[in-house]
C-alpha positions in Angstrom: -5.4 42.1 -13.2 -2.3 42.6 -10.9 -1.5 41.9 -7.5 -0.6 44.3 -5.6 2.0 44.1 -3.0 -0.7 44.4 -0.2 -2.4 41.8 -1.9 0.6 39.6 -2.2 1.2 39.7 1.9 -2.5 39.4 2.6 -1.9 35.8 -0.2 1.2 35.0 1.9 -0.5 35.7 5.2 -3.3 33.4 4.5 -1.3 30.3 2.6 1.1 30.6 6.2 -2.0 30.3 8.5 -3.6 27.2 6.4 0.0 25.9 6.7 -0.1 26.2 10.6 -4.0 24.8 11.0 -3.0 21.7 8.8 0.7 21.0 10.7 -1.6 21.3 14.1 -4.7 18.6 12.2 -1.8 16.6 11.3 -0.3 16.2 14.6 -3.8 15.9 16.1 -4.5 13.4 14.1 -1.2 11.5 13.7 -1.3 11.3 17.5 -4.5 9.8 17.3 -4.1 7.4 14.6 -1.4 4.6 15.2 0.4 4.2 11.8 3.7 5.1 11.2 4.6 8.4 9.0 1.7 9.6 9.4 1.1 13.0 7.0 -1.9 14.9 6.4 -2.1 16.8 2.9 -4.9 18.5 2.8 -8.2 18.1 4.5 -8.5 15.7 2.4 -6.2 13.3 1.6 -3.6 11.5 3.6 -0.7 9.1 3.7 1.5 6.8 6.4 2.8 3.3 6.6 0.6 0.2 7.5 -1.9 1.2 10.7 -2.3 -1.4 13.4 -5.8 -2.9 12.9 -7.3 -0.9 16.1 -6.5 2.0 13.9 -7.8 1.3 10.7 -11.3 0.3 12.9 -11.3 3.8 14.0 -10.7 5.5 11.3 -14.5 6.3 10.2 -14.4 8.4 13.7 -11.9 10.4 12.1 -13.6 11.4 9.1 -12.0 8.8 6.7 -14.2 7.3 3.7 -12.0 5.6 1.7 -8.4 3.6 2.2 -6.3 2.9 -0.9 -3.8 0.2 -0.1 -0.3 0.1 -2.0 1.8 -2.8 -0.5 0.7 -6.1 -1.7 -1.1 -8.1 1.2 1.9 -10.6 1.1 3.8 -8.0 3.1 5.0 -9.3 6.8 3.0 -6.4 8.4 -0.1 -6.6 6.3 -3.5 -6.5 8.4 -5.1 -9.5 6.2 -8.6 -8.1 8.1 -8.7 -4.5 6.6 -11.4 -4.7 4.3 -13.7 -6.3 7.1 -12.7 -3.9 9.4 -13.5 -0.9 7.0 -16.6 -1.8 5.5 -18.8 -1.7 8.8 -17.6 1.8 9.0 -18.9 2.8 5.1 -15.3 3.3 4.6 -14.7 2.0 0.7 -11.4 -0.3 0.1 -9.5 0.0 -3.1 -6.2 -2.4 -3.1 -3.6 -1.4 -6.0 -0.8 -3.8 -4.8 2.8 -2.3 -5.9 5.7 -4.8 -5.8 8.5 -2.6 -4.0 11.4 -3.3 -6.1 9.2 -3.1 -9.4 7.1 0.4 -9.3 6.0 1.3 -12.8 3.2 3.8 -14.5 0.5 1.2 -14.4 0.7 1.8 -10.6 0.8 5.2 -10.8 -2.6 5.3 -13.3 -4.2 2.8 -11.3 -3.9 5.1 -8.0 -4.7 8.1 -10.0 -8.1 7.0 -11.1 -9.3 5.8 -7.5 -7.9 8.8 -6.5 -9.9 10.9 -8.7 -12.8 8.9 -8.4 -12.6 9.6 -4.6 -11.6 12.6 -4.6 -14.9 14.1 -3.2 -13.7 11.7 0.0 -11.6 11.9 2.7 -9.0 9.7 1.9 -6.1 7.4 3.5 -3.6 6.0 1.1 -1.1 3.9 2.7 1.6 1.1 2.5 4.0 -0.2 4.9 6.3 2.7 6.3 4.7 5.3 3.5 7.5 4.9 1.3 5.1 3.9 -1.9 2.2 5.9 -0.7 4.3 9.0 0.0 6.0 9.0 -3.9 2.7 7.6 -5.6 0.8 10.5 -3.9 3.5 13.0 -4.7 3.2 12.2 -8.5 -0.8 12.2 -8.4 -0.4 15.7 -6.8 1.7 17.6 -9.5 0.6 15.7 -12.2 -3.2 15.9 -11.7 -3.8 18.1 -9.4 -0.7 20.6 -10.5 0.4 21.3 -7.1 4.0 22.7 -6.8 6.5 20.0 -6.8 8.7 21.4 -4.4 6.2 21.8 -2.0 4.5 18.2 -2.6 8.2 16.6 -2.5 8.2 17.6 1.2 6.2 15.1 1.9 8.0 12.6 0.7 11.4 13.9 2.3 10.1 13.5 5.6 9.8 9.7 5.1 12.5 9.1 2.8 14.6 9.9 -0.2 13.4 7.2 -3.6 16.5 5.2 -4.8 16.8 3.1 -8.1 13.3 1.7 -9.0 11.4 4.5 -7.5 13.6 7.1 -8.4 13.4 6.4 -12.4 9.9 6.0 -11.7 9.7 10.0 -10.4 12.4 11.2 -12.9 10.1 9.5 -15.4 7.1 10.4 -14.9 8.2 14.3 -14.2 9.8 14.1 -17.7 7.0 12.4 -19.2 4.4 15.6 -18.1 6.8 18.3 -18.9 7.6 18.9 -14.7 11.0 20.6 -13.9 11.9 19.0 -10.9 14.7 17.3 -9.2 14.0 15.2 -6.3 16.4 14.9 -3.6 
Protein backbone atom coordinates (compact mmCIF):
# COMPACT_ATOMS: atom_id res chain seq x y z
CA UNK A 1 0.00 0.00 0.00
CA UNK A 2 1.24 3.63 -0.69
CA UNK A 3 1.36 6.63 1.27
CA UNK A 4 -0.20 9.26 0.16
CA UNK A 5 1.13 12.73 0.46
CA UNK A 6 -1.72 13.60 2.97
CA UNK A 7 -0.69 10.70 4.70
CA UNK A 8 2.94 11.50 4.69
CA UNK A 9 2.21 15.13 6.46
CA UNK A 10 -0.30 13.66 8.87
CA UNK A 11 3.26 10.85 9.62
CA UNK A 12 5.37 14.05 9.79
CA UNK A 13 2.84 15.93 11.86
CA UNK A 14 2.67 13.27 14.41
CA UNK A 15 6.59 12.14 14.64
CA UNK A 16 7.14 16.32 15.20
CA UNK A 17 4.61 16.50 18.11
CA UNK A 18 6.15 13.20 19.86
CA UNK A 19 9.48 15.05 19.26
CA UNK A 20 8.10 18.22 21.19
CA UNK A 21 6.31 16.16 24.26
CA UNK A 22 9.67 14.10 24.75
CA UNK A 23 12.14 17.48 24.53
CA UNK A 24 9.45 19.04 27.16
CA UNK A 25 9.65 15.24 29.53
CA UNK A 26 13.22 15.63 29.04
CA UNK A 27 13.68 18.95 30.41
CA UNK A 28 11.05 18.22 33.04
CA UNK A 29 12.80 15.60 34.08
CA UNK A 30 16.43 16.59 33.67
CA UNK A 31 15.48 19.56 35.85
CA UNK A 32 14.39 17.33 38.28
CA UNK A 33 16.93 14.78 38.37
CA UNK A 34 20.52 16.04 39.41
CA UNK A 35 22.94 14.19 36.94
CA UNK A 36 24.78 15.67 34.49
CA UNK A 37 23.77 15.20 30.55
CA UNK A 38 20.85 14.23 31.34
CA UNK A 39 18.76 12.86 27.89
CA UNK A 40 15.55 11.13 27.73
CA UNK A 41 15.07 8.63 24.62
CA UNK A 42 12.00 7.54 24.71
CA UNK A 43 9.55 7.02 27.46
CA UNK A 44 11.47 4.51 28.17
CA UNK A 45 14.96 4.61 28.36
CA UNK A 46 17.44 7.18 29.46
CA UNK A 47 21.02 8.21 29.79
CA UNK A 48 23.35 11.03 31.74
CA UNK A 49 26.56 11.06 33.71
CA UNK A 50 26.87 9.85 37.37
CA UNK A 51 23.62 11.27 39.56
CA UNK A 52 24.41 12.61 42.99
CA UNK A 53 23.09 9.99 45.48
CA UNK A 54 19.90 12.30 46.46
CA UNK A 55 19.10 11.62 42.86
CA UNK A 56 19.48 8.18 42.36
CA UNK A 57 17.23 7.75 45.88
CA UNK A 58 14.52 9.56 43.98
CA UNK A 59 14.50 8.05 41.14
CA UNK A 60 11.60 5.36 41.79
CA UNK A 61 9.33 8.75 42.12
CA UNK A 62 10.19 9.32 38.65
CA UNK A 63 9.19 6.14 37.20
CA UNK A 64 12.65 4.43 37.00
CA UNK A 65 12.86 0.48 37.50
CA UNK A 66 16.07 -0.38 36.55
CA UNK A 67 19.76 1.56 36.49
CA UNK A 68 22.47 0.01 34.36
CA UNK A 69 25.93 1.33 35.45
CA UNK A 70 28.86 1.71 32.86
CA UNK A 71 31.86 3.30 34.67
CA UNK A 72 33.69 0.95 36.88
CA UNK A 73 32.96 1.82 40.69
CA UNK A 74 36.80 2.80 40.93
CA UNK A 75 35.78 6.10 39.22
CA UNK A 76 36.49 9.32 41.52
CA UNK A 77 32.74 10.27 41.36
CA UNK A 78 31.34 6.85 41.86
CA UNK A 79 28.34 6.74 44.46
CA UNK A 80 29.81 3.38 46.27
CA UNK A 81 25.99 3.41 47.93
CA UNK A 82 23.91 3.00 44.69
CA UNK A 83 22.77 -0.36 44.86
CA UNK A 84 21.52 0.27 48.59
CA UNK A 85 19.96 3.25 47.64
CA UNK A 86 18.02 1.56 44.59
CA UNK A 87 16.88 -1.59 45.98
CA UNK A 88 14.41 -0.07 48.68
CA UNK A 89 12.85 1.65 45.74
CA UNK A 90 12.28 -2.00 43.67
CA UNK A 91 14.54 -0.36 41.26
CA UNK A 92 16.91 -3.51 39.87
CA UNK A 93 20.87 -2.70 39.52
CA UNK A 94 22.85 -4.18 36.70
CA UNK A 95 26.73 -2.99 36.79
CA UNK A 96 28.66 -3.66 33.40
CA UNK A 97 31.85 -1.83 34.37
CA UNK A 98 33.59 -0.43 30.96
CA UNK A 99 37.27 0.62 31.39
CA UNK A 100 37.28 4.17 29.44
CA UNK A 101 40.32 3.84 27.43
CA UNK A 102 39.50 0.08 26.60
CA UNK A 103 35.67 -0.08 25.20
CA UNK A 104 35.18 -3.34 23.30
CA UNK A 105 32.05 -5.67 21.95
CA UNK A 106 31.93 -7.68 25.14
CA UNK A 107 30.62 -4.37 26.61
CA UNK A 108 28.51 -3.63 24.12
CA UNK A 109 26.76 -7.39 24.35
CA UNK A 110 26.78 -7.31 27.88
CA UNK A 111 24.55 -3.84 27.88
CA UNK A 112 22.51 -5.22 25.09
CA UNK A 113 21.21 -8.21 26.92
CA UNK A 114 20.27 -6.23 30.26
CA UNK A 115 18.87 -3.98 28.03
CA UNK A 116 16.66 -6.35 26.32
CA UNK A 117 15.97 -8.13 29.31
CA UNK A 118 14.60 -4.74 30.74
CA UNK A 119 13.31 -3.49 28.10
CA UNK A 120 9.62 -3.83 29.42
CA UNK A 121 11.21 -1.18 32.18
CA UNK A 122 11.83 2.17 32.50
CA UNK A 123 15.40 2.43 32.35
CA UNK A 124 18.49 4.71 33.41
CA UNK A 125 21.82 3.84 31.96
CA UNK A 126 24.52 5.99 33.09
CA UNK A 127 28.29 6.62 33.63
CA UNK A 128 30.18 9.43 34.65
CA UNK A 129 29.47 12.56 32.24
CA UNK A 130 27.39 10.08 29.76
CA UNK A 131 30.13 9.66 27.46
CA UNK A 132 30.00 5.58 27.70
CA UNK A 133 26.33 5.46 28.34
CA UNK A 134 25.49 7.89 25.46
CA UNK A 135 27.75 5.68 22.55
CA UNK A 136 26.82 2.18 24.21
CA UNK A 137 23.13 3.24 24.03
CA UNK A 138 23.50 4.67 20.57
CA UNK A 139 24.85 1.21 19.24
CA UNK A 140 22.09 -0.87 21.21
CA UNK A 141 19.51 1.50 19.48
CA UNK A 142 20.43 0.95 15.68
CA UNK A 143 21.66 -2.29 16.07
CA UNK A 144 18.78 -3.89 18.06
CA UNK A 145 16.25 -1.90 18.00
CA UNK A 146 16.95 -0.46 14.19
CA UNK A 147 16.38 3.05 15.05
CA UNK A 148 17.85 5.55 12.43
CA UNK A 149 21.38 6.25 13.14
CA UNK A 150 21.38 9.74 12.30
CA UNK A 151 18.72 10.42 14.60
CA UNK A 152 20.13 8.18 17.56
CA UNK A 153 23.77 9.85 16.94
CA UNK A 154 22.13 13.07 18.20
CA UNK A 155 22.22 11.96 21.30
CA UNK A 156 25.47 11.35 21.57
CA UNK A 157 26.51 14.76 19.89
CA UNK A 158 25.00 16.62 22.53
CA UNK A 159 27.57 15.16 25.03
CA UNK A 160 30.40 14.63 23.02
CA UNK A 161 32.07 13.58 19.80
CA UNK A 162 33.97 9.49 20.41
CA UNK A 163 37.72 9.71 19.76
CA UNK A 164 40.23 6.72 19.36
CA UNK A 165 39.01 3.77 21.54
CA UNK A 166 35.40 4.65 21.26
CA UNK A 167 35.40 5.74 17.91
CA UNK A 168 36.80 2.19 16.35
CA UNK A 169 34.44 0.77 18.66
CA UNK A 170 31.30 2.69 16.69
CA UNK A 171 33.05 2.44 13.27
CA UNK A 172 33.24 -1.23 14.14
CA UNK A 173 30.36 -2.25 15.27
CA UNK A 174 28.35 -0.12 12.38
CA UNK A 175 30.57 -2.16 9.87
CA UNK A 176 30.12 -5.24 11.62
CA UNK A 177 25.92 -5.01 11.21
CA UNK A 178 25.94 -3.73 7.77
CA UNK A 179 24.99 0.25 9.21
CA UNK A 180 25.97 3.09 6.79
CA UNK A 181 26.93 5.60 9.11
CA UNK A 182 29.59 8.10 9.79
CA UNK A 183 29.68 9.50 13.13
CA UNK A 184 30.83 12.99 13.65
Amino acid sequence: MSTTPRMQRRRAITSALGLLVLSTATRALAESIDAPNFTLLSPTLATSGQPTAEALATLGAHGFQAVVYLAPSTVANAVKEEPELLAPQGIEFVHVPVPFGAPDESHLDALSAALSRLRERKVLVHCEINMRASTLVFLYRVIHLKESPSLAYEAVARVWSPRGPWRRLVEDQLAKNRIAFEPY
